[in-house]
Structure formats: structure tokens, C-alpha cells
LOZATOR-363596 format. One record per residue: residue number from 1; residue in one letter; y, x, z of N, C-alpha, C in turn. Coordinates in nm, 4 decimals, padded with zeros to 6 digits. Layout:
N
ATOM   resi   resn    n.north     n.east       n.up   ca.north    ca.east      ca.up    c.north     c.east       c.up
ATOM    NUM      a          Y          X          Z          Y          X          Z          Y          X          Z
...
This chain:
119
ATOM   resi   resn    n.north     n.east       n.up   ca.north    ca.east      ca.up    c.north     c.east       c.up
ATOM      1      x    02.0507    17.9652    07.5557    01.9795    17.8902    07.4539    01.8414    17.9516    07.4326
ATOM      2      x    01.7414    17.8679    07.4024    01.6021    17.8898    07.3830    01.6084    17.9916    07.2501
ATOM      3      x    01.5476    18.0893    07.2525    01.5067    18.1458    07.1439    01.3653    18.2044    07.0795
ATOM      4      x    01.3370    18.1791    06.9762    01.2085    18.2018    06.9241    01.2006    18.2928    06.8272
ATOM      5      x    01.1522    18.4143    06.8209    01.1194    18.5306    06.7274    01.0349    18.5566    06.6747
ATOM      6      x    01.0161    18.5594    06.5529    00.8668    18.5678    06.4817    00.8655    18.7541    06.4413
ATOM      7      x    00.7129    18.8212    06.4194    00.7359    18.8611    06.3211    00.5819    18.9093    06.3145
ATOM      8      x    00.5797    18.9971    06.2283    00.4144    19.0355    06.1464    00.3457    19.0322    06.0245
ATOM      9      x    00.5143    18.9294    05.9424    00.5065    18.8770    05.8543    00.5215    19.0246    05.7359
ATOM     10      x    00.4233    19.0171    05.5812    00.4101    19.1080    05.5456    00.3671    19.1063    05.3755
ATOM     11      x    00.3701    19.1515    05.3369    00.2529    19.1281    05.1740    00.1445    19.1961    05.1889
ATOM     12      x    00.0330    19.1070    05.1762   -00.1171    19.1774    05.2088   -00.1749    19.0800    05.0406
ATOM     13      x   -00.2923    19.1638    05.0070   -00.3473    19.1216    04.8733   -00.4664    18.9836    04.9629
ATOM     14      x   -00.5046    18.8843    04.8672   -00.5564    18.8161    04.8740   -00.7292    18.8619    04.9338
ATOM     15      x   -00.7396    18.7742    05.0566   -00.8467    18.8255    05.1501   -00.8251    18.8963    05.2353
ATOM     16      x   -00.7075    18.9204    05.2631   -00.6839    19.0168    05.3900   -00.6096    18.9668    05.5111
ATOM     17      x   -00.5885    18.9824    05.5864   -00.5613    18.9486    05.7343   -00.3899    19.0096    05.7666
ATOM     18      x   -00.3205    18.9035    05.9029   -00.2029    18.9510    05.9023   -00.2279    18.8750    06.0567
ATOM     19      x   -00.1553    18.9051    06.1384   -00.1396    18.8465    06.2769    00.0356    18.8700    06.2939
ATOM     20      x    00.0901    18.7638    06.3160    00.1628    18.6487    06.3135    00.2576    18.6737    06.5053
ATOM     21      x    00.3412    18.7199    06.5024    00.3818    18.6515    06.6652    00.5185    18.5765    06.7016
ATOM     22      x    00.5314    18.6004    06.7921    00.6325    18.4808    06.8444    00.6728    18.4883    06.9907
ATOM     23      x    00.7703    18.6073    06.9941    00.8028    18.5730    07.1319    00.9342    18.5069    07.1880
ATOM     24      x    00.8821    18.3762    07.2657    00.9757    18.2683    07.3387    01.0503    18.3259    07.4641
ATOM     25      x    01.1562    18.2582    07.4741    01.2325    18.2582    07.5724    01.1682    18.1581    07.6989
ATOM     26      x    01.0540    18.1896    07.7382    01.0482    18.1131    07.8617    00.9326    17.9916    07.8111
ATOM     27      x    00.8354    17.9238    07.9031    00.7310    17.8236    07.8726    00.7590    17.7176    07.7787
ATOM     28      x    00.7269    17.7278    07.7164    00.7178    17.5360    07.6053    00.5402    17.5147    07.6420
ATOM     29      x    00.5659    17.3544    07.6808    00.4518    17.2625    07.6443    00.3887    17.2701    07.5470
ATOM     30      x    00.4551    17.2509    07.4335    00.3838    17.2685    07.2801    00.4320    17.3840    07.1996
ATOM     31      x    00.3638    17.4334    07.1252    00.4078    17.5092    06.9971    00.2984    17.5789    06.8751
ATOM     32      x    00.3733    17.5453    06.7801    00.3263    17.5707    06.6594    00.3675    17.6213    06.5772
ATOM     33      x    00.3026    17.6753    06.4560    00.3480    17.7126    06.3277    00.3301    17.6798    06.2209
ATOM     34      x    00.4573    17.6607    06.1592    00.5129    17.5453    06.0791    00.5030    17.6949    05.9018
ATOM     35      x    00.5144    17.6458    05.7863    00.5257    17.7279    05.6995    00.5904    17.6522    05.5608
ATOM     36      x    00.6480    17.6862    05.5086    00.7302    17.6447    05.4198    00.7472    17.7215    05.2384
ATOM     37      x    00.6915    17.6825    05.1441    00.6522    17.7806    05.0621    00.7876    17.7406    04.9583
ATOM     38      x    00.8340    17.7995    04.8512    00.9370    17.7807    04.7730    00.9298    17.6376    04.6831
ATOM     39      x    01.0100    17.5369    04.7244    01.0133    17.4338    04.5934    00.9316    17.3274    04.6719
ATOM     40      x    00.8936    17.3860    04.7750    00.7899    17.2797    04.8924    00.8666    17.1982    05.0243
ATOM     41      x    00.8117    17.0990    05.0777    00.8319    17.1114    05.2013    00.7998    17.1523    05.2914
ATOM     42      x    00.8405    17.1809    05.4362    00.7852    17.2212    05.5671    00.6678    17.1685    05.6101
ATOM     43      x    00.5289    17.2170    05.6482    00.4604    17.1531    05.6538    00.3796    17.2488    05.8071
ATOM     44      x    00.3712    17.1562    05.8960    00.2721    17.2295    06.0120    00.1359    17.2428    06.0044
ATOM     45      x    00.1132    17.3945    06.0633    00.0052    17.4416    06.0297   -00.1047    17.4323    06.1207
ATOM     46      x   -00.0348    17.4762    06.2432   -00.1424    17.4518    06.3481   -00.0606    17.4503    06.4888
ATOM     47      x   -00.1329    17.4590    06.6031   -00.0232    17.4094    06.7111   -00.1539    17.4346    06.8430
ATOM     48      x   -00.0382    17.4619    06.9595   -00.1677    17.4916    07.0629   -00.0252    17.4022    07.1745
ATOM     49      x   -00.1437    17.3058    07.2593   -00.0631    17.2862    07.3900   -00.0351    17.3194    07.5598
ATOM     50      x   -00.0315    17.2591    07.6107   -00.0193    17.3503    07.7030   -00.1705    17.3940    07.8518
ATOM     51      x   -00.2664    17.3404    07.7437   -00.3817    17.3649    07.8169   -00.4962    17.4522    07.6834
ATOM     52      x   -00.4234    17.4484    07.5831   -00.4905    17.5480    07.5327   -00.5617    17.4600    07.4096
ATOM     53      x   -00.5383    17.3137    07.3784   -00.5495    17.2395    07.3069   -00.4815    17.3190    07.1666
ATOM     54      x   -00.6297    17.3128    07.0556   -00.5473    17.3112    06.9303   -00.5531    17.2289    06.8053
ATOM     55      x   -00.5080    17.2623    06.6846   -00.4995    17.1443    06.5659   -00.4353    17.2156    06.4577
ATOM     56      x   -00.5566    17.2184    06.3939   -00.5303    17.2780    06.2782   -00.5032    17.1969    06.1008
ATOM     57      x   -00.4466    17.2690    06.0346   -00.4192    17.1743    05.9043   -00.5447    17.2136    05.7893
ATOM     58      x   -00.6173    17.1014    05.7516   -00.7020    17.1389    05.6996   -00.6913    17.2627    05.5854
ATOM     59      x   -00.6157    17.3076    05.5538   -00.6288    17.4189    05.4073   -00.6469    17.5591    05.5374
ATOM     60      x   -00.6176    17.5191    05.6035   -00.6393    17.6512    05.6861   -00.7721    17.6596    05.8014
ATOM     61      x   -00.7914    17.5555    05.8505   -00.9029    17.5443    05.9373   -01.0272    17.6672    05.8714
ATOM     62      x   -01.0830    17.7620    05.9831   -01.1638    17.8796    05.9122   -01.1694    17.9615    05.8977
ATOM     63      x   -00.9872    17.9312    05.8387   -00.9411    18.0659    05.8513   -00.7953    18.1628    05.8898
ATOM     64      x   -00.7567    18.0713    05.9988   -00.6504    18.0538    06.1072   -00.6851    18.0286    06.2231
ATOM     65      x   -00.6097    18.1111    06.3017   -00.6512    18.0912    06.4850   -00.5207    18.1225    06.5281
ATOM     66      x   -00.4632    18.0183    06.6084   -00.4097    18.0048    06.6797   -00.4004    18.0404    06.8407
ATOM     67      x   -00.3146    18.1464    06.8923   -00.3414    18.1355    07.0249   -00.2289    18.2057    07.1143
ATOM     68      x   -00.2101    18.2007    07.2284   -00.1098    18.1982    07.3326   -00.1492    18.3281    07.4374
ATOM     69      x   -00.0013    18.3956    07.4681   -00.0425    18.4579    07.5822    00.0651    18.4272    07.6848
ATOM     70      x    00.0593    18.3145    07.7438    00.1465    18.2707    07.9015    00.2469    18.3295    07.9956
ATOM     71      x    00.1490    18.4958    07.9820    00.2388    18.5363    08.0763    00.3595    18.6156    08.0177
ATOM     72      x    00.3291    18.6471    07.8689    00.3787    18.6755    07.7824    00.5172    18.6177    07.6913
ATOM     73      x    00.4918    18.4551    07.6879    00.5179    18.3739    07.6937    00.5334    18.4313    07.5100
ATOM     74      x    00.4061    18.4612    07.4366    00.4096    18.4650    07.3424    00.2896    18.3835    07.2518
ATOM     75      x    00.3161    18.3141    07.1521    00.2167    18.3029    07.0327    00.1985    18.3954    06.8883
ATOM     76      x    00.0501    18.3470    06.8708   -00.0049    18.3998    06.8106   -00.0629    18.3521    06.6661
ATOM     77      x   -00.0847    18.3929    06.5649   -00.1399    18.3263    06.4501   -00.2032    18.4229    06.3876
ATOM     78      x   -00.3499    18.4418    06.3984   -00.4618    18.5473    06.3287   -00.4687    18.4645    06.2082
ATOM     79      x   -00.4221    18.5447    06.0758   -00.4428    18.4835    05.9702   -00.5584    18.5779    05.8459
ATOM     80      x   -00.6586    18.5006    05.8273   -00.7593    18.5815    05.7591   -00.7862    18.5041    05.6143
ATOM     81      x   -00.8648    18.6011    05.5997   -00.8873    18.5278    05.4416   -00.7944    18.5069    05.3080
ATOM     82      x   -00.6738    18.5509    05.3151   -00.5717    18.5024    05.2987   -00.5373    18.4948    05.1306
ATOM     83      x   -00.5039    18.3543    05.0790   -00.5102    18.3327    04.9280   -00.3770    18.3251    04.9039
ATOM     84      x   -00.3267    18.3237    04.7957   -00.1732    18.3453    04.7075   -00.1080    18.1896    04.7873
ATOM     85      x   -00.1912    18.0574    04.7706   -00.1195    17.9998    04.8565   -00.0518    17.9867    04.9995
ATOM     86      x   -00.1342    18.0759    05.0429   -00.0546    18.1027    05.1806    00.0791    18.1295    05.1836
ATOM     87      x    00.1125    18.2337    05.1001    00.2500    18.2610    05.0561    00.3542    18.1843    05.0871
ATOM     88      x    00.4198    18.2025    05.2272    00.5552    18.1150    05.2474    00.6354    18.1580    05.3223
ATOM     89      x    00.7114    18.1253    05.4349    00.7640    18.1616    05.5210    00.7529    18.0963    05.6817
ATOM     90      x    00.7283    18.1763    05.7493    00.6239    18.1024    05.8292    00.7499    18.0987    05.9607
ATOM     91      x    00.7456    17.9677    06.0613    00.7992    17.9886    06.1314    00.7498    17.9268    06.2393
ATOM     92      x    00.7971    17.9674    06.3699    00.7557    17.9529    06.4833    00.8394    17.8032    06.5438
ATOM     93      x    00.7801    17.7160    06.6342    00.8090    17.5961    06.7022    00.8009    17.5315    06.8175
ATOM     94      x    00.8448    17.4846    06.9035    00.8123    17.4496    07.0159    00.9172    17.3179    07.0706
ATOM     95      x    00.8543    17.2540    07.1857    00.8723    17.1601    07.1901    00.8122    17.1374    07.3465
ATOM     96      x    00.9152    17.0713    07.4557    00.8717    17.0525    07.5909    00.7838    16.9335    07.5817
ATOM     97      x    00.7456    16.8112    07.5266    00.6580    16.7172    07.5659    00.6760    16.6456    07.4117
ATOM     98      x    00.5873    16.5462    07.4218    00.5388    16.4532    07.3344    00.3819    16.5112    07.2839
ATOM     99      x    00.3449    16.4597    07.1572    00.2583    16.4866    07.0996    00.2389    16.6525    07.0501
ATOM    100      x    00.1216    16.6892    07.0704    00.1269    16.8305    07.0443    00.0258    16.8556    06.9059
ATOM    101      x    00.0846    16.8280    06.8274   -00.0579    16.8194    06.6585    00.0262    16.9268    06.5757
ATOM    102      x   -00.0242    16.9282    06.5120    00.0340    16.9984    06.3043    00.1062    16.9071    06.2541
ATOM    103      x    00.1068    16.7354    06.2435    00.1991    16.6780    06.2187    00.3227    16.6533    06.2599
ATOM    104      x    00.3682    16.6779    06.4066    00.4881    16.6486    06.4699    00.5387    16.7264    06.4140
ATOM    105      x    00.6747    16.6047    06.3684    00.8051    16.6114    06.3151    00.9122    16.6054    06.3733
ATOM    106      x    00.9165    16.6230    06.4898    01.0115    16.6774    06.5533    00.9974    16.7888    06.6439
ATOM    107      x    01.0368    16.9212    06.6255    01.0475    17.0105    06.7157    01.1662    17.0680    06.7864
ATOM    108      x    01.2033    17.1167    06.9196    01.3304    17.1351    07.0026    01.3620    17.2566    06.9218
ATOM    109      x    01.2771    17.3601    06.9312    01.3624    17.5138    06.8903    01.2805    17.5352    06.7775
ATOM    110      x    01.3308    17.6336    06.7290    01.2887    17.7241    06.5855    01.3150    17.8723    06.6088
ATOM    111      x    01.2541    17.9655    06.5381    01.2698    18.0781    06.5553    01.3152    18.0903    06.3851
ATOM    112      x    01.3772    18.2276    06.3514    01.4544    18.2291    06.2589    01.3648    18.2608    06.1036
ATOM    113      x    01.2083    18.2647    06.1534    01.0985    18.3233    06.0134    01.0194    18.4434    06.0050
ATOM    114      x    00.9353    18.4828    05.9746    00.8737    18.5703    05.9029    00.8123    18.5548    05.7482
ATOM    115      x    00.8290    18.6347    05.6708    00.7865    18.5973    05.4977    00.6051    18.6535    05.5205
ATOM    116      x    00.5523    18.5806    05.4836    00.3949    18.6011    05.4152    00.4254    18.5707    05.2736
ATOM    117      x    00.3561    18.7159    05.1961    00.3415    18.6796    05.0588    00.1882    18.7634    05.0497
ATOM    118      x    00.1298    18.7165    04.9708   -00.0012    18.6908    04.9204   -00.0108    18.7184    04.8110
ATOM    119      x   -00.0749    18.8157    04.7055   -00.0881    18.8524    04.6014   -00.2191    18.8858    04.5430
């Protein structure tokens, strides 16, 4: 079975930086990171495909980067700037074909989380 591992996840004070990873079991077409804050829904954040295409969700565009290492077969999420809303639980996604955005609502695997809290 596909598996996806996050971690990096941490409490950093507001304005500060955290980098985010994700290492997959093997190539996906698409993948992204999805984040989920308490009392909220799941909402995707940003997403890279398999040419290096990305898409970001506007509250983050600026100050989120998204990015991939292939041979690694890991992702990445440089998170800067970082305000109390960020605060959620962030998880990793992927998906062999279809649409590759921040909105797709359907993804194949999940990895099990990392917590960002923001203070």
C-alpha cells in the first residue's frame, strides 16, 4: 500500500518559517497539501504536478512554496511568514491523474499529518 509521511510540523511564533515534508512511497502525478484547522473543513493549499506545475490557495500565495524532489520521491512545503491562522494540521496528498489544483476533491492516498501551530 502507498504510503505518505509528513513531518516538520512544529509551534513557531507568528512570522516565522517551518518546512514541511513528505516522503512517498514511489511517483504520484499529482500532490499536494491539504490543511485542516479545528471546527473547519479540509481545505487544499497548494499542489505541484508532474512537470513541476503549481497552484496555490490564495491566503497563502507569498508566502508558501511548494516543491518536489523526484528522485527522492519527496515533497516539500517552505512555509514563511507564518500567522495564528495557519494553525492546523497539515497533510500530505497525492493522486495518479486527473486535475492537479488546490481544489481537487478527490485524492488516492493520505499521509497520516503533521500539527502547525502558530502563536
Amino acid at each position: 500500500h502507498v504510503q505518505l509521511v509528513e513531518s516538520g510540523g512544529g509551534l513557531v511564533q507568528a512570522g516565522g518559517s517551518l518546512r514541511l515534508s513528505c516522503a512517498a512511497s514511489g511517483y504520484h502525478y499529482c500532490m499536494a497539501w491539504l490543511r485542516q484547522a479545528p471546527g473547519k473543513e479540509r481545505e487544499g493549499i497548494a499542489s505541484v504536478d508532474s512537470i513541476g506545475r503549481t497552484s496555490y490557495v490564495d491566503s497563502v500565495k507569498g508566502r508558501f512554496t511548494i516543491s518536489k524532489d523526484n528522485a527522492k520521491n519527496t515533497l516539500y512545503l517552505q512555509m514563511n511568514s507564518l500567522k495564528p491562522e495557519d494553525t492546523a494540521m497539515y497533510y500530505c496528498a497525492a493522486a495518479p491523474g486527473g486535475g492537479c489544483y488546490t481544489g481537487r476533491r478527490q485524492w488516492n492516498y493520505w499521509g497520516q499529518g503533521t500539527q502547525v501551530t502558530v502563536s
